[in-house]
mmCIF file as gemmi writes it, N, C-alpha and C atoms, coordinates in Angstrom:
data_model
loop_
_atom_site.group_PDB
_atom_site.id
_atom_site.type_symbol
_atom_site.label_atom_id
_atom_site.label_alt_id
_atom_site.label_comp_id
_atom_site.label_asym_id
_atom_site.label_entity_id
_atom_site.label_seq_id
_atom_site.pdbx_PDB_ins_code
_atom_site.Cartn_x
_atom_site.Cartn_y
_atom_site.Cartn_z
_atom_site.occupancy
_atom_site.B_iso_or_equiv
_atom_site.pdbx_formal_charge
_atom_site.auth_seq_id
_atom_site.auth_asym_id
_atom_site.pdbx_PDB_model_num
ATOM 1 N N . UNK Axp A 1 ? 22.779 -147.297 100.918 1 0 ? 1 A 1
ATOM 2 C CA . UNK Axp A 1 ? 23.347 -148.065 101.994 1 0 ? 1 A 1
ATOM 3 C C . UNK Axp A 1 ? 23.769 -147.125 103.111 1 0 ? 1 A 1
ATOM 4 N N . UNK Axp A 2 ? 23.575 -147.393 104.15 1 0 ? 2 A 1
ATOM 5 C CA . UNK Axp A 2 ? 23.845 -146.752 105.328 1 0 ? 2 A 1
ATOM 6 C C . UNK Axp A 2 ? 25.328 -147.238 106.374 1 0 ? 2 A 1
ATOM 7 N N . UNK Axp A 3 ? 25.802 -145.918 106.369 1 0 ? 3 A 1
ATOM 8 C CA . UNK Axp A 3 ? 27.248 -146.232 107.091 1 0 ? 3 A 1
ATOM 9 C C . UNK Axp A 3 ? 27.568 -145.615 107.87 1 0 ? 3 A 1
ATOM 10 N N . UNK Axp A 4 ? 28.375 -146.365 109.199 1 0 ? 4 A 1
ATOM 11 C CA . UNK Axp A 4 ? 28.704 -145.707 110.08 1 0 ? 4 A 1
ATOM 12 C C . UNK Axp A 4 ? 27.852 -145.458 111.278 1 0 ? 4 A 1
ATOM 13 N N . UNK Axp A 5 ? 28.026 -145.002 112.126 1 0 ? 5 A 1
ATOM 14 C CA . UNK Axp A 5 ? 26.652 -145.301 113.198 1 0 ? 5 A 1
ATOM 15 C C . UNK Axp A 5 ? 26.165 -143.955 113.555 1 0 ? 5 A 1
ATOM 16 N N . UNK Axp A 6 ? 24.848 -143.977 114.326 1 0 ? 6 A 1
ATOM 17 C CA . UNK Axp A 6 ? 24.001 -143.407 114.138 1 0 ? 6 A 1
ATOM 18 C C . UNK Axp A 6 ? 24.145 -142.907 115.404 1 0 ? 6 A 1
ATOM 19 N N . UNK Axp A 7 ? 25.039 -143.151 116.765 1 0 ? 7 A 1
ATOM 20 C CA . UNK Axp A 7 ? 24.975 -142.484 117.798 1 0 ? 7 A 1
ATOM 21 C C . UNK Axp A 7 ? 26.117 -141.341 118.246 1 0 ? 7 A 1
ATOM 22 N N . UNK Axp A 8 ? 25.688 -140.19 118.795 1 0 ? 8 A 1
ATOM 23 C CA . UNK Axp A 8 ? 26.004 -139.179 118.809 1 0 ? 8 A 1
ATOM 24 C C . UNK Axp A 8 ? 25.856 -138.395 117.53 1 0 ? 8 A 1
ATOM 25 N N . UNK Axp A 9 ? 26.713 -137.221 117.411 1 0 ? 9 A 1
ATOM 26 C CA . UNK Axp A 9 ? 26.549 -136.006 116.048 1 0 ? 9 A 1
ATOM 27 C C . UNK Axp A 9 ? 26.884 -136.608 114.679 1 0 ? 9 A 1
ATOM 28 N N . UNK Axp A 10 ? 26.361 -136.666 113.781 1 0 ? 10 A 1
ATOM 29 C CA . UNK Axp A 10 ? 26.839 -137.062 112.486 1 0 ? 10 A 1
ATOM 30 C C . UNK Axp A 10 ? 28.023 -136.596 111.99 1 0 ? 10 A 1
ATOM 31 N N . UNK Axp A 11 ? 28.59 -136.966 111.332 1 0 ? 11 A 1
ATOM 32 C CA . UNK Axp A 11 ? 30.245 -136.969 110.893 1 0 ? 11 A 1
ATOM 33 C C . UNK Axp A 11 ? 29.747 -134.98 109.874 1 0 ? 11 A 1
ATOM 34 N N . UNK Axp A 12 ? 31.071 -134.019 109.778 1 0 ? 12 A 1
ATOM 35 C CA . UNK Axp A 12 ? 30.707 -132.434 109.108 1 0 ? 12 A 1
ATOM 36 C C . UNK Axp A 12 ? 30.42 -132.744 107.659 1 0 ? 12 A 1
ATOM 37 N N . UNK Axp A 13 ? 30.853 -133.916 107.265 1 0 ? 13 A 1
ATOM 38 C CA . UNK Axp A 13 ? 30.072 -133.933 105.721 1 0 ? 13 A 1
ATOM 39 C C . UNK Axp A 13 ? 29.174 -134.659 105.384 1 0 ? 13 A 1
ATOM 40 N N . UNK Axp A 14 ? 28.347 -134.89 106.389 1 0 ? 14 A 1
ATOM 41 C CA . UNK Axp A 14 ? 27.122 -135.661 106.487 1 0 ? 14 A 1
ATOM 42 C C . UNK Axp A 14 ? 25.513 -134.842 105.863 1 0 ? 14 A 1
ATOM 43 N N . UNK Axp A 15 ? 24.786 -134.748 105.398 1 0 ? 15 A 1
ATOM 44 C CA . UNK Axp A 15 ? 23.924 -133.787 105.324 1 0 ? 15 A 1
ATOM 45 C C . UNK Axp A 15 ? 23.25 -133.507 106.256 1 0 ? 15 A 1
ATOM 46 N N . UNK Axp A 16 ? 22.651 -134.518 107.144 1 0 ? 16 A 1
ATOM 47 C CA . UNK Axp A 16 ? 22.203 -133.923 108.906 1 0 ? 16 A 1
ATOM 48 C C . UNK Axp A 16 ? 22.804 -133.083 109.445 1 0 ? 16 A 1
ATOM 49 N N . UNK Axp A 17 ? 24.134 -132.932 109.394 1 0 ? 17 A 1
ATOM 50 C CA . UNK Axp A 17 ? 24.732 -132.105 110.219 1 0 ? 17 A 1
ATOM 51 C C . UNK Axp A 17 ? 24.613 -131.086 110.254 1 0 ? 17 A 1
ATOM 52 N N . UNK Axp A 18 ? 23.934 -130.116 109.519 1 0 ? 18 A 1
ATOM 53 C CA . UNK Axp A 18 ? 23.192 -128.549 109.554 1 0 ? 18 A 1
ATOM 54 C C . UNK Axp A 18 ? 21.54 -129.182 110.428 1 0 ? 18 A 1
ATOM 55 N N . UNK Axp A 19 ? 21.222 -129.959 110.255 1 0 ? 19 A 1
ATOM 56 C CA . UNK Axp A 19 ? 20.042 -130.224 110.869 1 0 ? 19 A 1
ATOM 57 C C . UNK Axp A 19 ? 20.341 -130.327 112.152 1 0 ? 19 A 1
ATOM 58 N N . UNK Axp A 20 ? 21.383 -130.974 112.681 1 0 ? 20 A 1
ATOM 59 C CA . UNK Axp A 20 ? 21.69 -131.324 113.827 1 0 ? 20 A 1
ATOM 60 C C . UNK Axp A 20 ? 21.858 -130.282 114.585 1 0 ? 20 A 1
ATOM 61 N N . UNK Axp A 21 ? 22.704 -129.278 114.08 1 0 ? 21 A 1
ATOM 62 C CA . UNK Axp A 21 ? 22.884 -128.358 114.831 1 0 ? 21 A 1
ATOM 63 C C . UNK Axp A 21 ? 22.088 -127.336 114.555 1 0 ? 21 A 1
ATOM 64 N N . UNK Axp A 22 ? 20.696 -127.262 113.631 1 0 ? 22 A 1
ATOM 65 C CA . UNK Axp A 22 ? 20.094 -126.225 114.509 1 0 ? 22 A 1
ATOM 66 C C . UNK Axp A 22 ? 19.38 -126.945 115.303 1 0 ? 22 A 1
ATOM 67 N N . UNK Axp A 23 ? 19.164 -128.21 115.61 1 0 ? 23 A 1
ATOM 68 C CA . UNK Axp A 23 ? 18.433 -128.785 116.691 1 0 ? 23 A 1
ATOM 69 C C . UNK Axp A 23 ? 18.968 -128.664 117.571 1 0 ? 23 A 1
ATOM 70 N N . UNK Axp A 24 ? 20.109 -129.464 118.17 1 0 ? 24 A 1
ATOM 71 C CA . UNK Axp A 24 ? 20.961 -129.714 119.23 1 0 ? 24 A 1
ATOM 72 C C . UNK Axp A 24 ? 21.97 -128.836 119.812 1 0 ? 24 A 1
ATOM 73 N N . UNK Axp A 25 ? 22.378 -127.829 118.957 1 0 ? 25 A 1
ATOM 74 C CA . UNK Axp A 25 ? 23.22 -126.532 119.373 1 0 ? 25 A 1
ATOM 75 C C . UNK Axp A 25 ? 23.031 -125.459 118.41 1 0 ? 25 A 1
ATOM 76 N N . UNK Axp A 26 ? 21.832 -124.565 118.471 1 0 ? 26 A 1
ATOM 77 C CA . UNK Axp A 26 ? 21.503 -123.273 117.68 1 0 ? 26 A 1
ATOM 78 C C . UNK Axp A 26 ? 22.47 -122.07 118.339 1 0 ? 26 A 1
ATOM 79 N N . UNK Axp A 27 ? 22.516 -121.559 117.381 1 0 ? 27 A 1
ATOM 80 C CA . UNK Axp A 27 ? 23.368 -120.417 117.493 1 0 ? 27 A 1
ATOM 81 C C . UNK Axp A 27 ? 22.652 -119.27 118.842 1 0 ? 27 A 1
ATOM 82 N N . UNK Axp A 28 ? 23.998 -118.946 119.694 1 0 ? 28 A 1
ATOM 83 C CA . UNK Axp A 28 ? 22.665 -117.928 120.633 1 0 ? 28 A 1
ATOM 84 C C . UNK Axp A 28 ? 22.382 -116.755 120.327 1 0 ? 28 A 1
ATOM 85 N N . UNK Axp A 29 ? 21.058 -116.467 121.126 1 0 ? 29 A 1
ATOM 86 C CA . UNK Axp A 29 ? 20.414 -115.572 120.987 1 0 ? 29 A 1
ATOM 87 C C . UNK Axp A 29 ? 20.798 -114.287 121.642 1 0 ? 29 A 1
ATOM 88 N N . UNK Axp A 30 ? 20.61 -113.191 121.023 1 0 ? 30 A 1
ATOM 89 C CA . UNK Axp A 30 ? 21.413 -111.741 121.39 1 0 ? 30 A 1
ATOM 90 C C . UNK Axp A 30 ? 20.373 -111.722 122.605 1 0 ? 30 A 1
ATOM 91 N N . UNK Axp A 31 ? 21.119 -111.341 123.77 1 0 ? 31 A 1
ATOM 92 C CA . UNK Axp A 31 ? 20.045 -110.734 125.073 1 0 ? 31 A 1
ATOM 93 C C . UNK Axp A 31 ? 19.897 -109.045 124.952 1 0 ? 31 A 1
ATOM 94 N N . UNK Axp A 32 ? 18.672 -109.231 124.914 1 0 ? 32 A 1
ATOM 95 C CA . UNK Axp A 32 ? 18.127 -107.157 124.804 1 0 ? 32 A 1
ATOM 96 C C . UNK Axp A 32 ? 17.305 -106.921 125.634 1 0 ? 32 A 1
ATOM 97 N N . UNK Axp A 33 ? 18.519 -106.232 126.766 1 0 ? 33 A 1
ATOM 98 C CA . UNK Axp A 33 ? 17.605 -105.494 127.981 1 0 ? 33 A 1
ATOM 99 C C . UNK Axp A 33 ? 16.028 -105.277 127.668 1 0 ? 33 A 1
ATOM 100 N N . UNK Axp A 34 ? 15.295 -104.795 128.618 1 0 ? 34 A 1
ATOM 101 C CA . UNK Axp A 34 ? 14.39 -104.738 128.848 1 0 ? 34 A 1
ATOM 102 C C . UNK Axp A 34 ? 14.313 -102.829 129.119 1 0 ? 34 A 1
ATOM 103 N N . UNK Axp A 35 ? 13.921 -101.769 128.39 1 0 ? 35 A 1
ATOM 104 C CA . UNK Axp A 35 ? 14.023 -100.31 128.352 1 0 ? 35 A 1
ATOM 105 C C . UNK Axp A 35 ? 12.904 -100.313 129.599 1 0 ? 35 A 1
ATOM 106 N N . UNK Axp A 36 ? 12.357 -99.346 130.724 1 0 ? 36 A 1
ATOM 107 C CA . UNK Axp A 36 ? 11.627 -99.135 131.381 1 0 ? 36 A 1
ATOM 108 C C . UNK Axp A 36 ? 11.354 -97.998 130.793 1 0 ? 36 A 1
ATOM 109 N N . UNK Axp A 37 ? 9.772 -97.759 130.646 1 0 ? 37 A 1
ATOM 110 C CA . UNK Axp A 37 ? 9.407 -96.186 130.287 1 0 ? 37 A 1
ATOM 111 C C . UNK Axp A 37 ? 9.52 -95.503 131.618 1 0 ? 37 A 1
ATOM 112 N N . UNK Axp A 38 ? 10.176 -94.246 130.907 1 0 ? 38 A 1
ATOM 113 C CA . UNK Axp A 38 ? 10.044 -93.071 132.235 1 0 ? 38 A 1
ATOM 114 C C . UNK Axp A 38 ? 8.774 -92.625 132.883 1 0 ? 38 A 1
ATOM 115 N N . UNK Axp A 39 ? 7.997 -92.672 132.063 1 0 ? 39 A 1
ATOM 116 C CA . UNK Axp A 39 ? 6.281 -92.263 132.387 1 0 ? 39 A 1
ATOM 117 C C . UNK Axp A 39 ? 5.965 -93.241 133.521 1 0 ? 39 A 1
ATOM 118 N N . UNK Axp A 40 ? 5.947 -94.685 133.421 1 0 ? 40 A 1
ATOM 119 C CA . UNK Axp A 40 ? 5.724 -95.888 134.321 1 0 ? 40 A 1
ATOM 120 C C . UNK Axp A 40 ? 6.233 -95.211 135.651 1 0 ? 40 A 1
ATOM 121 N N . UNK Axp A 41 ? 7.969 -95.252 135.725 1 0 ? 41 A 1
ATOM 122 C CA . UNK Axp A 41 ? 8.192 -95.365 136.849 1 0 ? 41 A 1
ATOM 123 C C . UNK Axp A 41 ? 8.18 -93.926 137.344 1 0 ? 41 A 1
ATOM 124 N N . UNK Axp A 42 ? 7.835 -92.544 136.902 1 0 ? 42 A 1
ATOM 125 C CA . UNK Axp A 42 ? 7.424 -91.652 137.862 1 0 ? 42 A 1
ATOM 126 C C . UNK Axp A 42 ? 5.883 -91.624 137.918 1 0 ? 42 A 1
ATOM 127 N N . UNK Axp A 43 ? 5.097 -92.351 137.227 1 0 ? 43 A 1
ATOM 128 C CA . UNK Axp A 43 ? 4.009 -92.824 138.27 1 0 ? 43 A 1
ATOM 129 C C . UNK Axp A 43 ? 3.859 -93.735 139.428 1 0 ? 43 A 1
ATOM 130 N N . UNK Axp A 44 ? 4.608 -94.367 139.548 1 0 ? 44 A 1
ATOM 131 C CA . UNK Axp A 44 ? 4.585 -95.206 140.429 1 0 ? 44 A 1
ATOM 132 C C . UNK Axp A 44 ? 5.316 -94.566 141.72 1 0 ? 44 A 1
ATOM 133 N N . UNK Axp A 45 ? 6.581 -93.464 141.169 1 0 ? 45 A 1
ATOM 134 C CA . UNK Axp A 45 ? 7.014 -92.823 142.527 1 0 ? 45 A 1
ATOM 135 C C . UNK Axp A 45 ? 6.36 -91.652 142.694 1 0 ? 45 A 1
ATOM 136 N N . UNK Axp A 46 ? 5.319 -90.716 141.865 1 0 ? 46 A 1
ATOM 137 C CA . UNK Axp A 46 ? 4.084 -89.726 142.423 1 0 ? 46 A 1
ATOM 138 C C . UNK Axp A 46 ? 3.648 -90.941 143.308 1 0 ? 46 A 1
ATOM 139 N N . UNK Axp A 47 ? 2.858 -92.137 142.797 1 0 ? 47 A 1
ATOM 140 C CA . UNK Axp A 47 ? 1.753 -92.65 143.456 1 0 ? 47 A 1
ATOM 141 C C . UNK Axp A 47 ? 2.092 -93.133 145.003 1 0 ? 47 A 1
ATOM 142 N N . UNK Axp A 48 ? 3.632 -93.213 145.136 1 0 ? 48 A 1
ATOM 143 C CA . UNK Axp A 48 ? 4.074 -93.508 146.28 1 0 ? 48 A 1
ATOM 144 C C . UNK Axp A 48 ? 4.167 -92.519 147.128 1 0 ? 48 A 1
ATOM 145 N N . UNK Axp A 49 ? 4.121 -91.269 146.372 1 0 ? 49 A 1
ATOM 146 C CA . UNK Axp A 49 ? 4.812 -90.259 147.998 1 0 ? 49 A 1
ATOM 147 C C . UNK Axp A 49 ? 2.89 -89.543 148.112 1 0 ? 49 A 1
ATOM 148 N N . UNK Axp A 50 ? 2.515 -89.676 147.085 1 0 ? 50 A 1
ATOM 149 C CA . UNK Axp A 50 ? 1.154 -89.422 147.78 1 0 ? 50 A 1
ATOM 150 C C . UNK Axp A 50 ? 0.536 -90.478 148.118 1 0 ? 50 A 1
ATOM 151 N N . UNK Axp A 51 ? 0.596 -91.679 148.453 1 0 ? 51 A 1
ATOM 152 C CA . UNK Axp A 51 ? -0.064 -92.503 149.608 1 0 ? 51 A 1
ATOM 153 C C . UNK Axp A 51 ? 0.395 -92.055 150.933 1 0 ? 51 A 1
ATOM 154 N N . UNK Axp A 52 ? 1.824 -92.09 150.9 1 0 ? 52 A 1
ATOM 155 C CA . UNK Axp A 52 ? 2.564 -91.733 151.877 1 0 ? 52 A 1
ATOM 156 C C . UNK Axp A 52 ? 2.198 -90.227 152.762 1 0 ? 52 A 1
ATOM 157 N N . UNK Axp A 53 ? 2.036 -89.017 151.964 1 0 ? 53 A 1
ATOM 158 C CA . UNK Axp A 53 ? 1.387 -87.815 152.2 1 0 ? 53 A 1
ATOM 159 C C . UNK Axp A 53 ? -0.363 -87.986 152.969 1 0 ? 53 A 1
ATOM 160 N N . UNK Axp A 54 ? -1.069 -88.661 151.918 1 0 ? 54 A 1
ATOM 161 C CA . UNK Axp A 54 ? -2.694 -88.816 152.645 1 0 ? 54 A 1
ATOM 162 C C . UNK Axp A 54 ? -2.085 -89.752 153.761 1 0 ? 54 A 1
ATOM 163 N N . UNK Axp A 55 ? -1.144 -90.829 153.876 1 0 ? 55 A 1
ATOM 164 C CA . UNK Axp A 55 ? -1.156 -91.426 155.265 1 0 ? 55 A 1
ATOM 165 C C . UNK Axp A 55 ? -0.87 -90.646 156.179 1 0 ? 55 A 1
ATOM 166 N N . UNK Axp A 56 ? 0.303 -89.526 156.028 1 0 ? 56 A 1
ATOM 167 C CA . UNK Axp A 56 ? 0.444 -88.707 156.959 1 0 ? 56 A 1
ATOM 168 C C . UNK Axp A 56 ? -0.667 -87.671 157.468 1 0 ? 56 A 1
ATOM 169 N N . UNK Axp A 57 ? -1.299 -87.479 156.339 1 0 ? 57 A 1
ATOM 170 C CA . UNK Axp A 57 ? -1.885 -86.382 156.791 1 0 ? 57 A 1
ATOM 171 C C . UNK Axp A 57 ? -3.445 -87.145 157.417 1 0 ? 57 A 1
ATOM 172 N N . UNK Axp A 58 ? -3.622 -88.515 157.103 1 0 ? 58 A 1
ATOM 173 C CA . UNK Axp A 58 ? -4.688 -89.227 157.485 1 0 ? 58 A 1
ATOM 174 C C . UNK Axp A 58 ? -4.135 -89.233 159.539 1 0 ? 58 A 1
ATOM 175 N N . UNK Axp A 59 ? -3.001 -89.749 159.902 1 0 ? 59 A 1
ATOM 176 C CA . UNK Axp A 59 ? -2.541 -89.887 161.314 1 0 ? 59 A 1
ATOM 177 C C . UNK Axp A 59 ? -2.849 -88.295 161.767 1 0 ? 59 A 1
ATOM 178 N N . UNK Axp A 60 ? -2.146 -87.327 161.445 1 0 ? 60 A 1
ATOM 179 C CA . UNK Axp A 60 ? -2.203 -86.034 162.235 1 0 ? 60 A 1
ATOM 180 C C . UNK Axp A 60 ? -3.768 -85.875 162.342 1 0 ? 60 A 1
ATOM 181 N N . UNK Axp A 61 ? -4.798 -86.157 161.399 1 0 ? 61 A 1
ATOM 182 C CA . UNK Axp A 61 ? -6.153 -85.719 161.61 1 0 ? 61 A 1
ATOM 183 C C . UNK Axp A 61 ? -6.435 -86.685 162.389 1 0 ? 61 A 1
ATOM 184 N N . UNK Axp A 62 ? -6.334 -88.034 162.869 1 0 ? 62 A 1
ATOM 185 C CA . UNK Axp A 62 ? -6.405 -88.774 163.696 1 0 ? 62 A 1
ATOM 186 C C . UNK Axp A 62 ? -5.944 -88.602 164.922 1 0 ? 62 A 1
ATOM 187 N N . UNK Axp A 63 ? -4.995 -88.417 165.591 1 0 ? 63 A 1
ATOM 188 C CA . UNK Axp A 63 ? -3.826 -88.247 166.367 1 0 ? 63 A 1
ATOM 189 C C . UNK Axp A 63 ? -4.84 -86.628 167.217 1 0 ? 63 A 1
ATOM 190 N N . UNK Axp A 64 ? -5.324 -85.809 166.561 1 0 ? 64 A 1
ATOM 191 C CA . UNK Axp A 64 ? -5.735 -84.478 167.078 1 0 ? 64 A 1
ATOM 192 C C . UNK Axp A 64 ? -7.01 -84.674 167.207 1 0 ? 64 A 1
């Protein structure tokens, strides 16, 4: 026989109520930065100062 009603969270000694809450409110999740490799970002700042270098040195051979 069924008792009691069925809207909102089930009563704590209900047996749904572990169901419920990992449905409806799970425990949160640990946030874990994101590490950047060092290798990545001093390629990306070589690759920047030598664009920057051939641009310069692309204008002065232009420029003369």
């Amino acid at each position: 026989m069924l008792t009691g009603s069925r809207l909102g969270p089930p009563p704590p000694g209900d047996r749904a109520a572990a169901a419920f809450k990992a449905r409806y409110n799970p425990d949160p999740v640990a946030f874990a930065p994101r590490k950047r490799s060092k290798a990545i970002v001093a390629a990306v700042v070589a690759g920047a100062v030598i664009l920057v270098a051939g641009g310069a040195f692309a204008a002065t051979l232009v420029l003369s």
